[in-house]
C-alpha positions, 0 to 999 in steps of 0.5 A: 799180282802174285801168290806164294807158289807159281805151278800149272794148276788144274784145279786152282785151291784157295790161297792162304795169301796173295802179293800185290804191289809189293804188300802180302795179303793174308787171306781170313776166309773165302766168301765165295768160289765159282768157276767159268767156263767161256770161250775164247774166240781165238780158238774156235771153229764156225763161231762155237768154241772148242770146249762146247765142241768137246764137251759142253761145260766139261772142264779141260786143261787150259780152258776157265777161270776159276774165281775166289771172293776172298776177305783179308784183313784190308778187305774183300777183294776177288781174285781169279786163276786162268787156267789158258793166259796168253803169255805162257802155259803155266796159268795165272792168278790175276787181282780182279777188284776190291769189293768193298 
């Protein structure tokens, strides 16, 4: 999956649109938003990870997704950005599922 503009994001906005295989998507409207935070058992210390470490649900660069319910004209689907992927630093937006 891609969007339209690929930067490190701190906080992920809502995309106007999203491409998957091969075909845009426009979106109509956000049905819903909300974030987590969980830990990564790669980066943790004595089984805690180090955002709970640092700061509890504090946000940190690098650590959460953010998801987005998002209606468009061939659907709802949820979409989500992780700020941490594993193959590079720039973060990625990544198509969850179709909801209806």
């Amino acid at each position: 999956m891609e969007t339209p503009d690929r930067q490190p994001l701190k906080v992920a906005e809502v995309p106007s649109a999203f491409f998957w295989r091969g075909r845009r998507y426009t979106v109509r409207r956000l049905v819903r938003q909300w974030t987590a935070f969980r830990p990564d058992p790669r980066r943790g210390r004595g089984g805690r990870p180090l955002f709970a470490i640092r700061g509890g649900k504090r946000s940190s660069w690098g650590v959460g997704r953010t998801y987005f319910r998002l209606e468009t004209g061939d659907g709802v689907y949820d979409l989500y950005y992780d700020r941490r992927p594993e193959r590079d630093r720039l973060g990625g937006w990544y198509l969850w599922r179709r909801v209806d």
